[in-house]
PDBQT receptor file of N, H, CA, C and O in Angstrom, charges set to zero:
ATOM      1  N   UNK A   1       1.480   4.413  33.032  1.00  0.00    +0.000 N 
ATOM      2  CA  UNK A   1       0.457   3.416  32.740  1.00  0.00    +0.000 C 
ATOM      3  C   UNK A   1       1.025   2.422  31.735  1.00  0.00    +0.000 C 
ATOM      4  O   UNK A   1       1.507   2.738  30.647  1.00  0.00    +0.000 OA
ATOM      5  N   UNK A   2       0.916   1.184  32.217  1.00  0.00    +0.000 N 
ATOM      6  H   UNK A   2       0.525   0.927  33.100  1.00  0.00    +0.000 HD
ATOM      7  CA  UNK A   2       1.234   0.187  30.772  1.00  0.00    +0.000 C 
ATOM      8  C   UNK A   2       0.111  -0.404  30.579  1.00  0.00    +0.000 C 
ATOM      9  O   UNK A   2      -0.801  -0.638  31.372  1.00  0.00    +0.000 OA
ATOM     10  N   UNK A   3       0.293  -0.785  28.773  1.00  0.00    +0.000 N 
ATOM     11  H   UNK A   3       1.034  -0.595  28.129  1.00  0.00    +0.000 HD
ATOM     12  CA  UNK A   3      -0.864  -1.106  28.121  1.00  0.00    +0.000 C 
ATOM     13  C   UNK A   3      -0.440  -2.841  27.803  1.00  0.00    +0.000 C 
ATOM     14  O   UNK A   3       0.668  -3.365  27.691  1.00  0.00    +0.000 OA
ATOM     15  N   UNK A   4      -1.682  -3.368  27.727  1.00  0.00    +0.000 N 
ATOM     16  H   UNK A   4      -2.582  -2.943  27.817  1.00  0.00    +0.000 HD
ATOM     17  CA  UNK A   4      -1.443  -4.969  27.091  1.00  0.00    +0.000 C 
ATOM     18  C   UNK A   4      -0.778  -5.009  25.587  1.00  0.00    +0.000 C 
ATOM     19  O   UNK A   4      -1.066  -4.577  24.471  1.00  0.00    +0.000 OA
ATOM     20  N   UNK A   5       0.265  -5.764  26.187  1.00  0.00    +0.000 N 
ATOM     21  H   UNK A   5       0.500  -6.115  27.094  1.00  0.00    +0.000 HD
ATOM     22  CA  UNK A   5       0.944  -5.861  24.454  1.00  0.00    +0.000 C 
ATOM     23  C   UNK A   5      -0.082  -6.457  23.148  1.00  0.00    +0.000 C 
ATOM     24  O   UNK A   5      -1.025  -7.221  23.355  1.00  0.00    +0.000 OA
ATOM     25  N   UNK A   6       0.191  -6.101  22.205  1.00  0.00    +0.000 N 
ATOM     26  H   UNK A   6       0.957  -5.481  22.037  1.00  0.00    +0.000 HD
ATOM     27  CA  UNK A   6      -0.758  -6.458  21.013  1.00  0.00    +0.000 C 
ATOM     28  C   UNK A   6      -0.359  -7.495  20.183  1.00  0.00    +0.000 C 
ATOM     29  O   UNK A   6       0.751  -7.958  20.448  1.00  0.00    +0.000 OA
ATOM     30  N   UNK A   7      -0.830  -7.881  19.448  1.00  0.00    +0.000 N 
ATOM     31  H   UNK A   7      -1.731  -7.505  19.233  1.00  0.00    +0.000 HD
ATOM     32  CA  UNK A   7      -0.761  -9.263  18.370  1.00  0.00    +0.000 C 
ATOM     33  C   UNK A   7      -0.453  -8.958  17.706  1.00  0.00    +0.000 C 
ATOM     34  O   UNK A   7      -0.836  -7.890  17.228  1.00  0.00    +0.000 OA
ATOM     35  N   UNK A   8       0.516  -9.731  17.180  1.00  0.00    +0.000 N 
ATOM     36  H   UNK A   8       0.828 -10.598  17.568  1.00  0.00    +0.000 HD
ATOM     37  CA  UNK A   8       1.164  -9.612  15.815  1.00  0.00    +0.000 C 
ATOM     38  C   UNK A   8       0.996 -10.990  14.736  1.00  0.00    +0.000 C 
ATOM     39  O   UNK A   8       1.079 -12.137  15.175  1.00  0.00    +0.000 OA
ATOM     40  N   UNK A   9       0.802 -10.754  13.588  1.00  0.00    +0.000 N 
ATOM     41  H   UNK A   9       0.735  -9.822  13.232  1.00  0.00    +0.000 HD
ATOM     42  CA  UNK A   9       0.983 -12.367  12.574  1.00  0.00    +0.000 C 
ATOM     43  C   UNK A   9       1.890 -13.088  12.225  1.00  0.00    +0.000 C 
ATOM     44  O   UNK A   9       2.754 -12.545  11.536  1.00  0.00    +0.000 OA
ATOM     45  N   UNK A  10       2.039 -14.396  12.512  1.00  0.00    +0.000 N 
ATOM     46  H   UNK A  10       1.337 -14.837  13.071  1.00  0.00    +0.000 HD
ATOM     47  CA  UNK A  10       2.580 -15.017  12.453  1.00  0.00    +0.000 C 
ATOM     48  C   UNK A  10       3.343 -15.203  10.893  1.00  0.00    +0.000 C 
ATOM     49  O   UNK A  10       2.484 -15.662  10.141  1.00  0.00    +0.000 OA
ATOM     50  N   UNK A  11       4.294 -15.060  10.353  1.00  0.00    +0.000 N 
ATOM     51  H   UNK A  11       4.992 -14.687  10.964  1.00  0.00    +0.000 HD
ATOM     52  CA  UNK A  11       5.007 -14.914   9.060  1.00  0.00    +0.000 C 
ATOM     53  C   UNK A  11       4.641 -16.324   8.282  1.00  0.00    +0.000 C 
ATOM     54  O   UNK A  11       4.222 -16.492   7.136  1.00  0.00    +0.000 OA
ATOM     55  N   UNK A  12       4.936 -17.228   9.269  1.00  0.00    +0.000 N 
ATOM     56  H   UNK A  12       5.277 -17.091  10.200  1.00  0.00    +0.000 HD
ATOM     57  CA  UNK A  12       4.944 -18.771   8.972  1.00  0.00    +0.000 C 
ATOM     58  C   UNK A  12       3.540 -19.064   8.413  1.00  0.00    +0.000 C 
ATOM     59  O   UNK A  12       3.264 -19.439   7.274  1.00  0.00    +0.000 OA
ATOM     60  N   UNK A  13       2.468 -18.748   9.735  1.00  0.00    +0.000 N 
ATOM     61  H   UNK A  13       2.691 -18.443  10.661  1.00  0.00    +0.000 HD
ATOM     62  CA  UNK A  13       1.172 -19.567   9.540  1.00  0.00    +0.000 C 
ATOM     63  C   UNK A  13       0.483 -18.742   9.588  1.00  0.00    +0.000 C 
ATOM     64  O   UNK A  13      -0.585 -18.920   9.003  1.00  0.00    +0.000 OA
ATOM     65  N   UNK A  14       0.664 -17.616  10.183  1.00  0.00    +0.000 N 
ATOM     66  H   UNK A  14       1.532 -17.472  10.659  1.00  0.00    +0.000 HD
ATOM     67  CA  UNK A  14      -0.225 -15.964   9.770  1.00  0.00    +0.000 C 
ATOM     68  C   UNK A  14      -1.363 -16.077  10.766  1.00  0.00    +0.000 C 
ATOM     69  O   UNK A  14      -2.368 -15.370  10.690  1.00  0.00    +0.000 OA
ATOM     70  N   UNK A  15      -1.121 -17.204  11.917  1.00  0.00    +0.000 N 
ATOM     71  H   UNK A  15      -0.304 -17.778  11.978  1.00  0.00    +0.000 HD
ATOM     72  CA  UNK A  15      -1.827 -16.829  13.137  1.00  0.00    +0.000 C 
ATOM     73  C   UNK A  15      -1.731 -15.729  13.717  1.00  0.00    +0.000 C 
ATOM     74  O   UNK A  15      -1.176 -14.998  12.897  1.00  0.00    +0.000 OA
ATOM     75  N   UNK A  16      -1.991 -14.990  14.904  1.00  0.00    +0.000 N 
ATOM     76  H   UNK A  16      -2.442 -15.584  15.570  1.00  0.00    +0.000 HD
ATOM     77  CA  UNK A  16      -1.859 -13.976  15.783  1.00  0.00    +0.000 C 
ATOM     78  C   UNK A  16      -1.260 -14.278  16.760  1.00  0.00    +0.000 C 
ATOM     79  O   UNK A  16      -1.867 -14.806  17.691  1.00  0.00    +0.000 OA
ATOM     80  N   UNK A  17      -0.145 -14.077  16.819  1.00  0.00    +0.000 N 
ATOM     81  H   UNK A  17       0.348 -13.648  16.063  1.00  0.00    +0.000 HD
ATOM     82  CA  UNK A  17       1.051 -14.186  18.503  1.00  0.00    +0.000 C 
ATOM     83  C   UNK A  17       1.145 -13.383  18.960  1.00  0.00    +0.000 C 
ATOM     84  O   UNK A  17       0.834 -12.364  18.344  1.00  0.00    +0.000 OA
ATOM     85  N   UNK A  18       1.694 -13.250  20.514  1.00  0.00    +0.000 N 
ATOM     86  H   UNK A  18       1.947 -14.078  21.014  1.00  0.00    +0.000 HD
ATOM     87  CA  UNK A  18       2.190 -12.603  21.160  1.00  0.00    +0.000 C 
ATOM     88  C   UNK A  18       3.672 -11.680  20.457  1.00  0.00    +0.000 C 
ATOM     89  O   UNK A  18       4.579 -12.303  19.905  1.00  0.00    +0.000 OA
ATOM     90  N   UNK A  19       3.687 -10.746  20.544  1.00  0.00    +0.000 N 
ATOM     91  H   UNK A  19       2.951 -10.239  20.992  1.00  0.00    +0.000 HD
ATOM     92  CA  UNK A  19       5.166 -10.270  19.801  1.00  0.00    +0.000 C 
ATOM     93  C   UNK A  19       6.668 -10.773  20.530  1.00  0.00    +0.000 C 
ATOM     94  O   UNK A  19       6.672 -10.761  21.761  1.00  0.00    +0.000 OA
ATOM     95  N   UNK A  20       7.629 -11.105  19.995  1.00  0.00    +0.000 N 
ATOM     96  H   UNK A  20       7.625 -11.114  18.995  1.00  0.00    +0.000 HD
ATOM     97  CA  UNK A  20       8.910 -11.645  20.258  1.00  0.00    +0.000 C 
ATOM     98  C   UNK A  20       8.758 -12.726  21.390  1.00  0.00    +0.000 C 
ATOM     99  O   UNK A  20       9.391 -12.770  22.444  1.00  0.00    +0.000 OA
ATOM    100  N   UNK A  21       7.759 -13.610  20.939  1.00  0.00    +0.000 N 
ATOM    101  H   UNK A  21       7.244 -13.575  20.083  1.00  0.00    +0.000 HD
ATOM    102  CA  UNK A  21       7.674 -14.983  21.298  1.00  0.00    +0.000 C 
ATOM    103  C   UNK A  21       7.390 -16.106  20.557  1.00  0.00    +0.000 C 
ATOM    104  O   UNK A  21       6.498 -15.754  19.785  1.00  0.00    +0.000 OA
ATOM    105  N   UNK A  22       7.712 -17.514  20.323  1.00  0.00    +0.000 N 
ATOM    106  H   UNK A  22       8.436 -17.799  20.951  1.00  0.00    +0.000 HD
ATOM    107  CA  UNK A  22       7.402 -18.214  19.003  1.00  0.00    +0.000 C 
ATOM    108  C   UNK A  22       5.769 -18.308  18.926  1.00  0.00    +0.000 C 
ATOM    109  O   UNK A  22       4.912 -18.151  19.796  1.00  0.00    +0.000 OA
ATOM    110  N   UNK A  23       5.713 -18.520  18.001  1.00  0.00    +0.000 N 
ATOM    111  H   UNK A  23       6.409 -18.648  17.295  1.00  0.00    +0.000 HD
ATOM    112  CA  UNK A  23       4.291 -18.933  17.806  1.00  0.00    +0.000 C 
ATOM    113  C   UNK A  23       3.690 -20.538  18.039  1.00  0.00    +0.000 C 
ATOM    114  O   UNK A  23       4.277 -21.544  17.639  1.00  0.00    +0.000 OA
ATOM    115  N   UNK A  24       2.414 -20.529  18.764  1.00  0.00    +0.000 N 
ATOM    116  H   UNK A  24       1.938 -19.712  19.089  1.00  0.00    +0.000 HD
ATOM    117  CA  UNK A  24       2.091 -21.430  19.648  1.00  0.00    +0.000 C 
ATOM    118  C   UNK A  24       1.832 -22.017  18.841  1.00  0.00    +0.000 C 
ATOM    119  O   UNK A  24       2.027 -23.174  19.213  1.00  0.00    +0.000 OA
ATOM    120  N   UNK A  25       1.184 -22.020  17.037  1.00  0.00    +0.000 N 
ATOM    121  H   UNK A  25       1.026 -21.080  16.735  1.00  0.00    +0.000 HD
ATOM    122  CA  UNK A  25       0.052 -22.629  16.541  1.00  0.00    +0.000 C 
ATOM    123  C   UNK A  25       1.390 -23.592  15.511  1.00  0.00    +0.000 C 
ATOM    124  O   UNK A  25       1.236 -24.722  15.046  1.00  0.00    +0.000 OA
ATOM    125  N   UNK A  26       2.077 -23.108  15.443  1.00  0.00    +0.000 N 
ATOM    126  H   UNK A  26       2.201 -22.190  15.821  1.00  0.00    +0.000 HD
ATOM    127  CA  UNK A  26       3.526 -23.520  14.561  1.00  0.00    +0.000 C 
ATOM    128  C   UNK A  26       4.848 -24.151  14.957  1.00  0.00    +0.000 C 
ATOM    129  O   UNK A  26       5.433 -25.204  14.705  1.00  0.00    +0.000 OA
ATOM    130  N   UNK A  27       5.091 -22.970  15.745  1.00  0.00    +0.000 N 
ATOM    131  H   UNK A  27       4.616 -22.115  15.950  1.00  0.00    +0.000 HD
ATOM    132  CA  UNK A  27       6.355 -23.350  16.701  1.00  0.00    +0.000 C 
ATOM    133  C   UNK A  27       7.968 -22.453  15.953  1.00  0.00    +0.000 C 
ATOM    134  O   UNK A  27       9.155 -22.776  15.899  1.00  0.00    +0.000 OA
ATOM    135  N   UNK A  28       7.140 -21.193  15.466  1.00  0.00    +0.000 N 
ATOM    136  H   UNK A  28       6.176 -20.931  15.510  1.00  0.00    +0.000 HD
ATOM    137  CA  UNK A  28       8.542 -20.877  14.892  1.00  0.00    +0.000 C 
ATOM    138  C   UNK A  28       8.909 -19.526  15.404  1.00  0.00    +0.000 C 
ATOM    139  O   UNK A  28       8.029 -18.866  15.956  1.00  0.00    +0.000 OA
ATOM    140  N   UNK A  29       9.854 -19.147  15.308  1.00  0.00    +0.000 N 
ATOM    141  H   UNK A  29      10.568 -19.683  14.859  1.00  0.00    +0.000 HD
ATOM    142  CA  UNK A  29      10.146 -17.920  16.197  1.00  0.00    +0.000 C 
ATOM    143  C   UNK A  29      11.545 -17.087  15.467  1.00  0.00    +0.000 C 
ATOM    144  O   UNK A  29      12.696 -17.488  15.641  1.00  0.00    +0.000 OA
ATOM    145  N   UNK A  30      11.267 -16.122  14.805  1.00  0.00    +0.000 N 
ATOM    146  H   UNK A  30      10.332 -15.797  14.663  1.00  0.00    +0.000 HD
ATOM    147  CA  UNK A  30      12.549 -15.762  13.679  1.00  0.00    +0.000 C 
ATOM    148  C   UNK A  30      12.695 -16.533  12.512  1.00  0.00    +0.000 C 
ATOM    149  O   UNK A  30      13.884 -16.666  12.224  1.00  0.00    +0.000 OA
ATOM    150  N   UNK A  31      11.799 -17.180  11.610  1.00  0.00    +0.000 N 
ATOM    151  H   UNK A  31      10.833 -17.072  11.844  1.00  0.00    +0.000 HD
ATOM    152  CA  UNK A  31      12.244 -17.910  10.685  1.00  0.00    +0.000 C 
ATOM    153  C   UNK A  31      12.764 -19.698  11.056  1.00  0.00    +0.000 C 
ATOM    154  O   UNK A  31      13.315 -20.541  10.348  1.00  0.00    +0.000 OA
ATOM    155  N   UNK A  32      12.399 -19.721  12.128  1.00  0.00    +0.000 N 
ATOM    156  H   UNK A  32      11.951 -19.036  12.703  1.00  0.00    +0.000 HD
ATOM    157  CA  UNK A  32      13.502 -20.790  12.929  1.00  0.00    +0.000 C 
ATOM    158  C   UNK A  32      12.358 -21.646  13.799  1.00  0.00    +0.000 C 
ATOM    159  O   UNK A  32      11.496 -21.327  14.618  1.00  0.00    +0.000 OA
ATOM    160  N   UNK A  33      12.714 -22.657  13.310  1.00  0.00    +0.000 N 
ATOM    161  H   UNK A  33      13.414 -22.917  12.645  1.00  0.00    +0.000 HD
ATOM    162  CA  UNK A  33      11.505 -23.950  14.305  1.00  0.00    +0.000 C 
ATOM    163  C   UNK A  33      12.411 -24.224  15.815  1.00  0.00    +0.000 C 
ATOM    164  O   UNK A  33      13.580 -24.557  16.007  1.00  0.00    +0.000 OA
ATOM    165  N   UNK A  34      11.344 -23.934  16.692  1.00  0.00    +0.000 N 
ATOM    166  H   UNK A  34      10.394 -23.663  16.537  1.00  0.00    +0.000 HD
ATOM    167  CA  UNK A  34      12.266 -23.925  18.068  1.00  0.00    +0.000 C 
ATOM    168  C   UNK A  34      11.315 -24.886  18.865  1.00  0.00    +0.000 C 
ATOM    169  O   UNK A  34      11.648 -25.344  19.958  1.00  0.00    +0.000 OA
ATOM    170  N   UNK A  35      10.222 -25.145  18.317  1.00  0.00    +0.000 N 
ATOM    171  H   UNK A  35       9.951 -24.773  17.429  1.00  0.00    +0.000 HD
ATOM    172  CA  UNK A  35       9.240 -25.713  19.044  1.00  0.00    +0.000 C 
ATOM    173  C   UNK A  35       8.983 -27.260  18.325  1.00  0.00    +0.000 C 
ATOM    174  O   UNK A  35       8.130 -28.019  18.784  1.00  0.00    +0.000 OA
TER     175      UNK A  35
C-alpha cells in the first residue's frame, strides 16, 4: 500500500511543501533560489 506523501515547512518562508521539491510560495529548494 502507498500512502500520500506529507508536508513539510518551508526553511525559507515556513510555508508547507511537498518534500524534495522547491517551494511554490518562494522558489527555493536546498537553500538555493531555483525558481
Amino acid at each position: 500500500k502507498i500512502d500520500k506523501p506529507g508536508l513539510v515547512e518551508c526553511p525559507q518562508c515556513h510555508e508547507l511543501k511537498m518534500p524534495h521539491r522547491a517551494c511554490l510560495n518562494c522558489g527555493y529548494y536546498k537553500s538555493n533560489k531555483v525558481m
